[in-house]
C-alpha positions in Angstrom: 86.6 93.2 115.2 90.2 93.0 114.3 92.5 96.0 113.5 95.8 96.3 111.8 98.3 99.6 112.4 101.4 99.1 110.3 104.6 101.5 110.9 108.0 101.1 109.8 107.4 103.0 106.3 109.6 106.1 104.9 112.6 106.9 103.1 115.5 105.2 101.9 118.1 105.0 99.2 118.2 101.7 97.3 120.5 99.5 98.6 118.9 100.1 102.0 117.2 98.4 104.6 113.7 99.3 105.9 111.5 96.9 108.4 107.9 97.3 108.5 105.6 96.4 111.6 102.0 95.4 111.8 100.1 95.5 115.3 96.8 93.0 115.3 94.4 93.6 117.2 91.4 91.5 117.9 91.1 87.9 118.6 92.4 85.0 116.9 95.7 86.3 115.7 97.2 82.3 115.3 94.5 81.5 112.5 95.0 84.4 110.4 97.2 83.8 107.5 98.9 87.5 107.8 100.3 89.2 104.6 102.2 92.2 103.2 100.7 93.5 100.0 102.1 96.9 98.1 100.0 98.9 95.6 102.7 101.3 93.7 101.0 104.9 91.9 98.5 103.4 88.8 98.9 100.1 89.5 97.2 97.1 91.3 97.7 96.0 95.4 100.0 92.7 94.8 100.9 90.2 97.8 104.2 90.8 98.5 104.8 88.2 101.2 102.6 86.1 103.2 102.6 83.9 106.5 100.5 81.4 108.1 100.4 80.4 111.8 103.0 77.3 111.4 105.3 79.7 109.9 105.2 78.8 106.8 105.5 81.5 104.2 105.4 82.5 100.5 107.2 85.3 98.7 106.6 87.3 95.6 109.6 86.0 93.1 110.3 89.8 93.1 111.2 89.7 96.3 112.6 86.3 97.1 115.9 86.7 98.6 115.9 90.6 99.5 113.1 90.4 102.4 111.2 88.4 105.2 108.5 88.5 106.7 107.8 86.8 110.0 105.1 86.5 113.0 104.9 86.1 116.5 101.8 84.8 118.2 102.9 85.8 121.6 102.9 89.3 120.2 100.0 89.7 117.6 102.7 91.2 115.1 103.7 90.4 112.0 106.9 92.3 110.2 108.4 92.4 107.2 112.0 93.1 107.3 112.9 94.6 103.4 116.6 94.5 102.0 118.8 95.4 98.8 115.3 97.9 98.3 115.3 99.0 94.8 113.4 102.0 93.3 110.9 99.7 92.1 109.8 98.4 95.8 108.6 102.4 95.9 104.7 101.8 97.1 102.4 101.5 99.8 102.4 99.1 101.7 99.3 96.7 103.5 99.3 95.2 106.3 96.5 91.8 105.7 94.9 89.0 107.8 92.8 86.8 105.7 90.8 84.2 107.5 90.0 80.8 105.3 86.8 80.4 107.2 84.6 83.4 105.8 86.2 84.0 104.3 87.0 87.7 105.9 89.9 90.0 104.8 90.9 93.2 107.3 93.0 95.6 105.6 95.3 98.4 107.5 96.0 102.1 106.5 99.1 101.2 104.6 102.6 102.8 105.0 104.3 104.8 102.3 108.0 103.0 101.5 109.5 105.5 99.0 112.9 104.2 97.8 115.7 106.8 95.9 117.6 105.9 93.6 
């Protein structure tokens, strides 16, 4: 059974910085393709950013530019360091781990990122 505890949330004035963490536990970590998805009040959870064991990743064209998100295997972590936030980034945030063969998705808690303008 595999776990996901994201931390790193809170808040900050746009313009700021915020970096979010995501512990895995569980086995397997390097065949997960990990992800960061947000779900903001009313609307629907979208990917935000996502990464795959060779480090290969893929960005929400919001978000290109401003953050990025990386792994390490050693570790089981997966973060997602945020930039230039912007009221608009204001949601919760998901820590994912989607396995192709399955397929299985395991969701964390989520972490609140409120941004002020």
């Amino acid at each position: 059974q595999v776990q996901l505890v994201e931390s790193g949330g809170g808040l900050v004035h746009a313009g700021g910085s915020l970096r979010l963490s995501c512990a895995f536990s569980g086995s397997s970590f390097g065949i997960y393709r990990m992800g960061w998805y947000r779900q903001a009040p009313g609307k629907q959870r979208d990917l935000v950013a996502s990464i795959i064991s060779d480090k290969s990743t893929n960005y929400a064209d919001s978000v290109k530019g401003r953050f990025t998100i990386s792994r390490d295997n050693g570790k089981n972590t997966v973060d997602l360091q945020m930039n230039s936030l912007e009221p608009e980034d204001t949601a919760v945030y998901f820590c994912n781990a989607y396995r192709l063969l399955g397929p299985i998705n395991y969701w964390g808690k989520g972490t609140l990122v409120t941004v002020s303008s």
